[in-house]
N, C-alpha and C positions, 0 to 999 in steps of 0.2 A: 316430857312437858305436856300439859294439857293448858289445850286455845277455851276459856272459859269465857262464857257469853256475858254481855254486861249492856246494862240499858239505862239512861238517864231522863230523868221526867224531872218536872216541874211542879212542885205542891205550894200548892196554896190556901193558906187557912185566912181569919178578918183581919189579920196584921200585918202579912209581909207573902213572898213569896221565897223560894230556893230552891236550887237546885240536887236532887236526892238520886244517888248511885243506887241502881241494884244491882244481882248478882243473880244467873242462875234461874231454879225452881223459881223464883220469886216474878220473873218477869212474866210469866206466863197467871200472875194473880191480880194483875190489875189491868185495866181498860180506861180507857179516856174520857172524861166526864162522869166519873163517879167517886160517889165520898169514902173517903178509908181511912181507918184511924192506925198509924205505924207506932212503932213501939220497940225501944232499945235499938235507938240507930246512932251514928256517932257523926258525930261533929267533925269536920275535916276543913284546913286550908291550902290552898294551892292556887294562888292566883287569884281566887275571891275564895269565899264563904262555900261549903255544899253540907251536905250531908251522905253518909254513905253506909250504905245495910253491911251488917255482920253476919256468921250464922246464926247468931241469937235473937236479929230481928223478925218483927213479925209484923204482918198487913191481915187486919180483920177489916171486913166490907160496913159502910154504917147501912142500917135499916132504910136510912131515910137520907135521900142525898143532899146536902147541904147547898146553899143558895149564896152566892159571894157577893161581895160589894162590886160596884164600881172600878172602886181602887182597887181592891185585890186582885180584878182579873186586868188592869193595866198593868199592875207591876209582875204581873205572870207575863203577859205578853211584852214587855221590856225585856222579861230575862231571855 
C-alpha cells in the first residue's frame, strides 16, 4: 500500500465557490491567492457538492490574477 498525499482548497470563480480535491504532483502547483484555470476534473458527492482532480487533470497559471466580488470571497470563506 502507498500513503498518497492529498490536499483540498477552495476555488472560487464570479458565481459560487467549491470545494476541489487534489492529489499528489499537483499540490505542489498551486499557492494561495493566485488565478488558475483547472481543467478535466470531476464532479463528486459526499455529503455536499466537491470536485476532485484525476490523472488527467490539469492546473495552468492565468497571466493575470483575477479580482473577485464581494460575494464570491464570502461564500469562499463560508465554505
Amino acid at each position: 500500500r502507498k500513503e498518497l498525499k492529498k490536499c483540498e482548497l477552495i476555488i472560487v470563480d464570479s458565481t459560487a465557490a467549491i470545494p476541489l480535491t487534489i492529489w499528489e504532483d499537483m499540490i505542489d502547483k498551486v499557492e494561495n491567492e493566485k488565478s488558475y484555470l483547472f481543467s478535466e476534473l470531476r464532479v463528486g458527492f459526499f455529503e455536499k457538492k466537491y470536485l476532485n482532480a484525476t490523472k488527467d487533470s490539469q492546473i495552468t497559471i492565468c497571466s493575470e490574477q483575477i479580482m473577485l466580488s464581494s460575494e464570491s470571497s464570502t461564500a469562499a470563506e463560508e465554505l
